[in-house]
N, C-alpha and C positions, 0 to 999 in steps of 0.2 A: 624624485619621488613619484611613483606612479600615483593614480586615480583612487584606489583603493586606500593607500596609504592616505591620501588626502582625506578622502571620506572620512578615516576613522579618524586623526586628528582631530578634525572638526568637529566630529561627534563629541569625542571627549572634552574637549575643550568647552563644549556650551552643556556637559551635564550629561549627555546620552551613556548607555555604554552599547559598545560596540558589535556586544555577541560573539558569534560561529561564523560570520558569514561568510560564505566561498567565492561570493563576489559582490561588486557593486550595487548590482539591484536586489541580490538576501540585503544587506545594510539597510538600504532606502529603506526597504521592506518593515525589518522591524524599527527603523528608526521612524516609521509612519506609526506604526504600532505604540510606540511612546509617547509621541507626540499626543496621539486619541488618550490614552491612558490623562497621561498632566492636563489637557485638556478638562477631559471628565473629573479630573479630581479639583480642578479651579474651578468648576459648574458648579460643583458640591459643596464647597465651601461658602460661594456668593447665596446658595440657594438657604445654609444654615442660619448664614448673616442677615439674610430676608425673612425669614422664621422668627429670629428672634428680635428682631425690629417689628415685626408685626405682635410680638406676647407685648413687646414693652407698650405701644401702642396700644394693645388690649386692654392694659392694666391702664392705662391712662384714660380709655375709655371709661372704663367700668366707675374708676374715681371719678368722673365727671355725669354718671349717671348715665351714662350711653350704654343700655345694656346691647340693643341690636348692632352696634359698630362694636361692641366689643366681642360677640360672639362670630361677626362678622371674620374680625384682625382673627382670634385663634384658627377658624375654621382654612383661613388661607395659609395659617400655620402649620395647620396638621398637613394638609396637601401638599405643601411645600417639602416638608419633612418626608411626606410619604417617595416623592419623586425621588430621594437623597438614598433613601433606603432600599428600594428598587436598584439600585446604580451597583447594591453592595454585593 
């Protein structure tokens, strides 16, 4: 089994796909590419989960008369959000 051949097994094996590529470092290449991509899309997810841990938080605020921590919690929601959406 040559190098190449190894490369793409591997790829495959953990989720990548393999592409066009005419040799080993095109692979690397876009398998760096994918990599950034599941990255940025794991960012975006944790950053939703923080958003919405911060409404819930809001609404807790607000029930306890906390109006400044609660407009506080949304406002780090909105920012949060805004970051997610930029990404898109």
């Amino acid at each position: 089994m040559d190098e190449k051949e190894t490369v793409a097994l591997w790829m495959m094996a953990n989720g990548f796909s393999t592409g066009h590529g005419d040799s080993v470092a095109d692979m690397l290449n876009g398998l760096a590419c994918q990599i950034d991509e599941r990255v940025a899309r794991a960012i975006d997810a944790e950053r939703v989960c923080f958003a919405n841990l911060c409404n819930k938080n809001a609404n807790a605020y607000l029930s306890e008369g906390q109006n400044e921590a609660a407009r506080a919690a949304v406002a780090l929601a909105v920012l949060t959000l805004e970051k997610v959406r930029k990404n898109d």
